[in-house]
C-alpha positions as CSV (number, residue, x, y, z in Angstrom):
1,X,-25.1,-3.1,-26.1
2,X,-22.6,-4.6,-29.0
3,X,-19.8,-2.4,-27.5
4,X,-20.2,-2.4,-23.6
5,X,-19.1,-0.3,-21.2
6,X,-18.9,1.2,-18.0
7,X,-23.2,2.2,-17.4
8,X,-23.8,-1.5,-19.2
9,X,-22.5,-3.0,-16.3
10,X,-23.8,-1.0,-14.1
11,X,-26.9,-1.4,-15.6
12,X,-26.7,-5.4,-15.3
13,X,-25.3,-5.0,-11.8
14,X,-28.5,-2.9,-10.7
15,X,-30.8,-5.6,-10.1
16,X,-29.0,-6.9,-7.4
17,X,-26.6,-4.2,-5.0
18,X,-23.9,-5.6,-2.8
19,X,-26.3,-7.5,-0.4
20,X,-28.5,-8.9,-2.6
21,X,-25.9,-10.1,-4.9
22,X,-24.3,-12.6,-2.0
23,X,-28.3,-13.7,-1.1
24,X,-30.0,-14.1,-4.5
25,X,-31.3,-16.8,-5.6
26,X,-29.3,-19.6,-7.2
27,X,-31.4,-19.3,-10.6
28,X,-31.0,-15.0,-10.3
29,X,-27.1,-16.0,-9.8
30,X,-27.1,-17.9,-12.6
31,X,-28.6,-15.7,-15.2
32,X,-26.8,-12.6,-14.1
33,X,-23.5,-14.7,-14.4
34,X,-24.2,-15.6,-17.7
35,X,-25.5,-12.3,-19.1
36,X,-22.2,-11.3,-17.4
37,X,-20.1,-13.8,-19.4
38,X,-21.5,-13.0,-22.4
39,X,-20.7,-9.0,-22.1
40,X,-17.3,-9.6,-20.9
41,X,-16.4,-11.6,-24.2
42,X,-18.0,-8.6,-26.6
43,X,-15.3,-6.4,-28.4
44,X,-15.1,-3.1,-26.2
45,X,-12.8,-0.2,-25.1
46,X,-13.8,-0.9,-21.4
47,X,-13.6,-4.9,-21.6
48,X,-10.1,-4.5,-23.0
49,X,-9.7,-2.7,-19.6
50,X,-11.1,-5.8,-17.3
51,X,-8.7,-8.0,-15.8
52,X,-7.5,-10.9,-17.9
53,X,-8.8,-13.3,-15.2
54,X,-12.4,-12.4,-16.1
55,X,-12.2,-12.5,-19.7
56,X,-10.4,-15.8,-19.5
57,X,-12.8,-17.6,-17.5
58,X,-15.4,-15.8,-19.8
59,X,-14.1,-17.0,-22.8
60,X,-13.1,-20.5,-21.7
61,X,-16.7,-20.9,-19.6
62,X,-18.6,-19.9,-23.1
63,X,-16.0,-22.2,-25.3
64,X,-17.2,-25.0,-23.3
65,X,-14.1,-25.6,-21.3
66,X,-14.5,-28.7,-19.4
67,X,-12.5,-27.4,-16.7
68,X,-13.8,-23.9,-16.7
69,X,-17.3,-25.5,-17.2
70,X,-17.0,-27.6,-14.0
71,X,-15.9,-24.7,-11.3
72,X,-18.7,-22.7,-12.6
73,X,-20.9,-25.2,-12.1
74,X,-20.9,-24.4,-8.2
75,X,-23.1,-21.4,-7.0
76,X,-20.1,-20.3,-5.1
77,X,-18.0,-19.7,-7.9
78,X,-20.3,-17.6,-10.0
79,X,-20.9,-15.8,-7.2
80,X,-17.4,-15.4,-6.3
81,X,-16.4,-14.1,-9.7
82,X,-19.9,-11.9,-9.8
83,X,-18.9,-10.4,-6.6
84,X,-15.1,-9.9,-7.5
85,X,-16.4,-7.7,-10.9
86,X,-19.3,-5.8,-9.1
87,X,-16.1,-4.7,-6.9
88,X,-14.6,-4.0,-9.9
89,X,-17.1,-2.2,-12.1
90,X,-17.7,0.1,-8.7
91,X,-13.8,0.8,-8.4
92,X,-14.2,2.1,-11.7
93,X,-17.4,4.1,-11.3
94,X,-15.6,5.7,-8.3
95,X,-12.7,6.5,-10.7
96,X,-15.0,7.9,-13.5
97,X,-16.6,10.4,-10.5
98,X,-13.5,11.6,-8.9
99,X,-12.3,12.3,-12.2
100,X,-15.2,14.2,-13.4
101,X,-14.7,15.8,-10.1
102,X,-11.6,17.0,-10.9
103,X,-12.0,18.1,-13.7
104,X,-14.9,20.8,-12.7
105,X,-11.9,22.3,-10.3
């Protein structure tokens, strides 16, 4: 996965759906947040489409920001941000259907 995309995510979102990802474990939260981080910062079509605020607190949480590095340091936070890009990454899954959808019309 040097280029993610779309079905990456969704991939690394599959472990955990909307329920479990708001009761997982702390140490589950933390290893899906940094396998997160660290596809959000890789060169790619669709992460030039994510919303700056996730690549910036990707890139700043990785560059060792002490800042960045602090507020992640709270369960809450990760799973905050987790939850806001599973929202995300399904927006755009809906997107891709209806599109494909449409396009068999």
């Amino acid at each position: 996965m040097d280029h993610p995309d779309l079905d990456d995510y969704i991939k690394l979102f599959g472990l955990y759906d909307g329920e479990k990802l708001h009761a997982a474990e702390a140490e589950g939260i933390e290893l899906l947040f940094e396998q997160a981080v660290r596809m959000i910062v890789r060169p790619s079509e669709f992460n030039h489409r994510l919303p700056l605020p996730f690549i910036e607190a990707a890139d700043n949480y990785l560059s060792g920001d002490p800042a960045t590095r602090k507020h992640f340091q709270y369960e809450e936070n990760r799973q905050f941000m987790l939850s806001d890009l599973y929202d995300f990454i399904q927006l755009q899954a809906l997107r891709r259907a209806r599109s494909s959808t449409n396009l068999q019309y």
